[in-house]
C-alpha positions in Angstrom: 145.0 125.2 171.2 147.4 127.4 169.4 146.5 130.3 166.6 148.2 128.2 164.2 146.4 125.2 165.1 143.0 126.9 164.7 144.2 127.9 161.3 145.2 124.3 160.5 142.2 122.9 161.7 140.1 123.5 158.7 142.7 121.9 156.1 144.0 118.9 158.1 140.0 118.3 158.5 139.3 118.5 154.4 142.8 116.4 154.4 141.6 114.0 156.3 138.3 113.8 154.0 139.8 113.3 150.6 142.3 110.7 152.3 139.2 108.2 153.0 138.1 109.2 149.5 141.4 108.0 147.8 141.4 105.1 150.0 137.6 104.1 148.6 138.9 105.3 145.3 141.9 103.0 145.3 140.0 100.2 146.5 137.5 99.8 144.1 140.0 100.6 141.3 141.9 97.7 142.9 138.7 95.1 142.8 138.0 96.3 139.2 141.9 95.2 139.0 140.5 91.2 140.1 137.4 91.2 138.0 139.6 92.1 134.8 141.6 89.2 136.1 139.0 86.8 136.6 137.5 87.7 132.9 140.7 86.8 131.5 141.2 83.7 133.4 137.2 82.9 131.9 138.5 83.3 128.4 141.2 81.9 129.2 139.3 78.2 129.5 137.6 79.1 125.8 140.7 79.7 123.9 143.5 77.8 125.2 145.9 80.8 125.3 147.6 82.2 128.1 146.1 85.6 129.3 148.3 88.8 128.5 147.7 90.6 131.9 150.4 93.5 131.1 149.6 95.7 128.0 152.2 98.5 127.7 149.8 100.1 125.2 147.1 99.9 127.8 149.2 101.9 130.1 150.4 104.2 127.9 146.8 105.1 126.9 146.1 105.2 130.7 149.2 107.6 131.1 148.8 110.2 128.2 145.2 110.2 129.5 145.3 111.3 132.9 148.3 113.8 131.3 146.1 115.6 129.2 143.7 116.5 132.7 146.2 117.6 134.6 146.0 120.9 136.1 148.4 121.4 138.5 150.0 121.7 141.0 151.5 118.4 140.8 153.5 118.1 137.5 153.4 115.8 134.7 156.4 113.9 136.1 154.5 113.7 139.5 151.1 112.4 138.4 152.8 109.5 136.0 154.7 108.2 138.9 151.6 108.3 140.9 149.9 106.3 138.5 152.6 103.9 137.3 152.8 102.8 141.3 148.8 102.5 141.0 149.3 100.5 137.9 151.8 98.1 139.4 149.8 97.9 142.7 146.7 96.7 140.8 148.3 94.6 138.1 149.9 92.7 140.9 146.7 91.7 142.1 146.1 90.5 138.6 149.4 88.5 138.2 152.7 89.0 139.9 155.5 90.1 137.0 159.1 88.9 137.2 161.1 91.4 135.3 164.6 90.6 134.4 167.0 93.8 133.9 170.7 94.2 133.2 172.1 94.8 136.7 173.9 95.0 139.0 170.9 96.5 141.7 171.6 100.4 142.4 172.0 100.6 138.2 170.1 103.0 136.2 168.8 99.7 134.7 166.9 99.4 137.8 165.4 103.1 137.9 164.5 102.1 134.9 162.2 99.2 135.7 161.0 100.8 138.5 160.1 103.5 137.0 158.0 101.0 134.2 156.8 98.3 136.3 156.7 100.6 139.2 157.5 98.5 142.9 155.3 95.7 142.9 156.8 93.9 140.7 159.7 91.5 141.1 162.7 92.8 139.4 165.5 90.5 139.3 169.0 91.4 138.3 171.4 89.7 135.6 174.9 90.0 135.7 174.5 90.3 131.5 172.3 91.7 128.7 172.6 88.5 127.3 171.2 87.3 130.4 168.2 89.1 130.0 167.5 88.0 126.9 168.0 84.3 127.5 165.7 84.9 131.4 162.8 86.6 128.6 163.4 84.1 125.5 163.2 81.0 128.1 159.8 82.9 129.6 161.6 82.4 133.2 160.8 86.3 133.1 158.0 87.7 131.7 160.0 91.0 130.9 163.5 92.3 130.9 164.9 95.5 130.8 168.0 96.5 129.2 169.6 99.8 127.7 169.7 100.5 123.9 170.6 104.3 123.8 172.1 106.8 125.4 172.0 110.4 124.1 175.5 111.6 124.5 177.6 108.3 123.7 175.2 107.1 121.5 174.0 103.0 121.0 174.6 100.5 123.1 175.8 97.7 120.6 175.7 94.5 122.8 172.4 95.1 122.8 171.5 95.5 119.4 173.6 92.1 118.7 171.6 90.5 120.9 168.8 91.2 118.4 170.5 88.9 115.5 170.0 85.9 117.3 167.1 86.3 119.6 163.9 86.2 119.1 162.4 88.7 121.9 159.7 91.0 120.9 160.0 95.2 122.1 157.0 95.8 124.0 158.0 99.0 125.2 160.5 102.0 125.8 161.5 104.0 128.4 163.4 107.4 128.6 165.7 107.8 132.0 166.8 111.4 133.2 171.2 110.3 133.7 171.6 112.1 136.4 175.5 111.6 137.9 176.9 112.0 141.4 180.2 111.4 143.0 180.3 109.4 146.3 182.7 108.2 148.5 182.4 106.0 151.9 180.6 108.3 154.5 183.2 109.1 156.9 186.4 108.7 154.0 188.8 111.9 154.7 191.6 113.3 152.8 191.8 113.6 148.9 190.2 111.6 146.6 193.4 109.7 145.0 191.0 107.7 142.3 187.4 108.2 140.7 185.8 105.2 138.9 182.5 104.3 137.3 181.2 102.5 134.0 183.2 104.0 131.0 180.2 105.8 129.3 179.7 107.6 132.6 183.1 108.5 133.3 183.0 110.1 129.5 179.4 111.9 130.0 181.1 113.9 133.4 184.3 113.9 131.4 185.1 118.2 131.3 183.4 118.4 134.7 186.0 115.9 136.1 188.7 118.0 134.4 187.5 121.2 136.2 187.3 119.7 139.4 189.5 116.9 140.1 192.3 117.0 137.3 195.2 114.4 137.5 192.8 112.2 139.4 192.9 108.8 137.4 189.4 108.0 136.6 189.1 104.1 135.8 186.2 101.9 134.0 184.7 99.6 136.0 181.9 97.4 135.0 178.5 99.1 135.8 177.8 102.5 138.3 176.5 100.6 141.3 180.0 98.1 141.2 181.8 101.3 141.2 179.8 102.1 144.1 180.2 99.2 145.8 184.4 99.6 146.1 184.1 103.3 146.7 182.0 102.1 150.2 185.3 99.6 150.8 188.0 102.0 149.9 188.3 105.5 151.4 190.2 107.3 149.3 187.7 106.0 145.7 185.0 108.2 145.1 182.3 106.9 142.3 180.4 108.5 140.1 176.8 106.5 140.1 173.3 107.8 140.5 171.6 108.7 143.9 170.3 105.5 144.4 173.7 103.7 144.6 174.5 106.4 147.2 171.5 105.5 149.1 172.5 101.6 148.5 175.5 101.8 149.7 175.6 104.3 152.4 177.7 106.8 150.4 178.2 109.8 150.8 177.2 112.3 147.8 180.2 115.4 147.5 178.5 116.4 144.3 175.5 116.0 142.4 174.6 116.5 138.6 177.9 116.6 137.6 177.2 114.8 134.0 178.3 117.5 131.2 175.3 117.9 128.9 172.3 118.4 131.4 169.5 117.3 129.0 171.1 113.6 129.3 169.2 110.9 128.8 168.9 107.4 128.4 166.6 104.9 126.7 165.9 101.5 127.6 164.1 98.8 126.0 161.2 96.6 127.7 161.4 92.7 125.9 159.0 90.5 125.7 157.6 87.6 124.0 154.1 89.6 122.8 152.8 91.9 120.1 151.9 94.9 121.2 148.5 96.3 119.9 148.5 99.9 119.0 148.2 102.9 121.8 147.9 106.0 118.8 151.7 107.5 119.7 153.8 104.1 118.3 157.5 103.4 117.3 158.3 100.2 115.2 161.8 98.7 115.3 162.9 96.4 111.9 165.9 94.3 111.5 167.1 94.6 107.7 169.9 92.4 106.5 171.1 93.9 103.2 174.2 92.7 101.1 177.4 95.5 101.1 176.6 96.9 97.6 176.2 99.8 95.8 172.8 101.5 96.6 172.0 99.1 99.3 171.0 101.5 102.0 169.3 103.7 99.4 166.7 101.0 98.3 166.4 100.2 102.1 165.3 103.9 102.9 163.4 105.3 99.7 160.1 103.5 100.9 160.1 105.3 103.6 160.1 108.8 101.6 157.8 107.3 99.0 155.0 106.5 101.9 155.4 109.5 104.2 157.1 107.7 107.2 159.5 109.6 109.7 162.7 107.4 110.5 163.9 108.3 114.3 166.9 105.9 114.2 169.2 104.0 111.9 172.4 101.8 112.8 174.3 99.6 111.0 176.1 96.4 112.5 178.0 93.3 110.9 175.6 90.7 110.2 178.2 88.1 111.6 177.8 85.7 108.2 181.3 86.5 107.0 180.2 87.3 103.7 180.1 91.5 104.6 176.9 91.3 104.9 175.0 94.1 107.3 172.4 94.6 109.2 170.5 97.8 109.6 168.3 98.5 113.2 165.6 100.9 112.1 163.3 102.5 113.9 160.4 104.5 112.7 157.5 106.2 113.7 153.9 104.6 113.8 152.6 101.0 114.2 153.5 98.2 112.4 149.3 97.3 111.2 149.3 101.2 110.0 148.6 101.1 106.1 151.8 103.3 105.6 153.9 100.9 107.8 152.4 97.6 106.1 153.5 99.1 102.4 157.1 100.5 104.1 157.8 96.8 105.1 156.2 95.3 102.1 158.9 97.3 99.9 161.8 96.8 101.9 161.2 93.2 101.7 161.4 93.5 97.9 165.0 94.5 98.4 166.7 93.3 101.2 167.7 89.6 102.6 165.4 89.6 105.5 163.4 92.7 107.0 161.9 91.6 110.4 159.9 93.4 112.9 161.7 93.9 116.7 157.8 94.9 117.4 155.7 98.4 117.8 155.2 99.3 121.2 154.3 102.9 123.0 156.6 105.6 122.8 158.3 106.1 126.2 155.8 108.5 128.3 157.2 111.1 131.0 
């Protein structure tokens, strides 16, 4: 046996060791997993109602939790993905999740999911946010996924439209590192003669695109992983998409983080069809129709000063009606059952057409 080995010994032995005592560890978090189940299905036969197996405040409790013990060396980023795969491993055991997300797969959309419902679930994607709404709103998904925000080209509309005639509840955010790459098919040579990608990426790696590949004309294709898709069929496309298209589509990566601001990020909404109990770190999102008039938005927003309530967002859209009407998408920090929230809503209702709550659900965790 080698010096090295006889060094190595000692480790790979206390490896081994705490190996079998995650393995135990897993396990009996995993039957504790069933026996939740099987309490729910009990109370099930009491009540009538269905059992809510999935509570995104649950896991965000469970999350900011195990957070607050960590020491190192693994980081915070580490240990929630850790646990979020844990999570989706045991709730699976509970009940298998269909989740609905804006695809196509090889999207950010998808990391997205992933990264909420971790891998067991079954993610299914729709060629539409509309889609998604419909799969959710006709419960043949239990969730869906789909993109609200982006923090350098700002809201996603078609989303927020959505919202005027659905009736989906928010059940939970999530916050996605963008990080861009540009591909092309593995063994492509020569120039690159075109770039493509979904518009809002080709306009987030817009000055790094000048610096680099100037003249090149860059055109907007429907999401990051179509883009990816052609590049793998035409030689002489590259596509910006993220690393997971690359992988995908057998792609080969020529440059990676590429996206102008480096702090990029997007956000991304979980629907659902429940209400969402509070965790102790909420958002609530409101849908206020107001009539075009002087002082509209100013009644709408003074109950907020009056009872001490931080706004994080505010949009306005047509309300569709044709009488210029607007809609306002607000949301604001804490939980709809908060005392302060209750007399926010209470007020706004006292001046506006309809005021009604897109739910209060976790705020995104790492």
């Amino acid at each position: 046996m080698s010096t090295d080995d006889e060094a190595l010994k000692p480790l790979r032995e206390r490896i081994d060791a705490i190996d079998r005592q995650l393995l135990a560890l897993f396990n009996e978090r995993a039957q504790c997993a069933i026996d939740v189940g099987a309490v729910k299905e009990k109370l099930r036969g009491t009540d009538d109602e269905e059992p809510v197996f999935y509570r995104p405040e649950r896991v965000a409790q469970i999350l900011s939790r195990i957070l607050e013990h960590n020491s190192g060396p693994l980081t915070d980023q580490d240990v929630a993905g850790l646990f979020r795969e844990i999570l989706s491993c045991c709730l699976n055991l509970e009940q298998s999740l269909k989740v609905a997300y804006f695809g196509p797969a090889g999207t950010y959309t998808e990391a997205a999911t992933i990264k909420q419902f971790g891998h067991f679930a079954d993610t299914v994607p729709m060629s539409s946010i509309d889609e998604v709404f419909r799969e959710v709103e006709s419960q043949a998904a239990h969730y869906g996924v789909v993109p609200v925000e982006n923090s350098t080209e700002g809201m996603v509309n078609h989303t927020l439209d959505c919202f005027l005639t659905s009736k989906v509840k928010i059940c939970a955010e999530v916050e996605l590192p963008i990080h861009h790459a540009l591909m092309r098919k593995e063994d492509a040579k020569g120039d690159v003669k075109e770039i493509i990608s979904h518009s809002q990426s080709l306009a987030q790696c817009r000055s790094w695109l000048d610096r680099n590949y100037p003249g090149v004309p860059r055109v907007a294709v429907a999401s990051n992983a179509e883009a990816a898709r052609q590049a793998a069929e035409r030689p002489e496309t590259a596509a910006i998409a993220g690393e997971m298209a690359a992988e995908k589509y057998a792609l080969r990566i020529l440059s990676t983080r590429i996206e102008d601001q480096p702090d990029n990020k997007t956000r991304f909404l979980v629907l659902g069809q429940q209400h969402v109990g509070p965790s102790g770190r909420d958002k609530t999102s409101l849908l206020v129709s107001v009539r075009n008039a002087p002082g509209a938005l100013l009644r709408v927003l003074e109950p907020f000063d009056r009872f001490g309530i931080s706004l994080t967002r505010i949009e306005t859209r047509p309300a569709r009606s044709g009488d210029w009407s607007y809609v306002f998408f607000i949301d604001f920090d804490g939980h709809q059952s908060d005392e302060n929230a209750r007399q926010v809503i209470d007020a706004i209702q006292e001046v506006a057409f309809e005021v009604r709550s897109l739910g209060s659900y976790p705020m995104a965790v790492v």
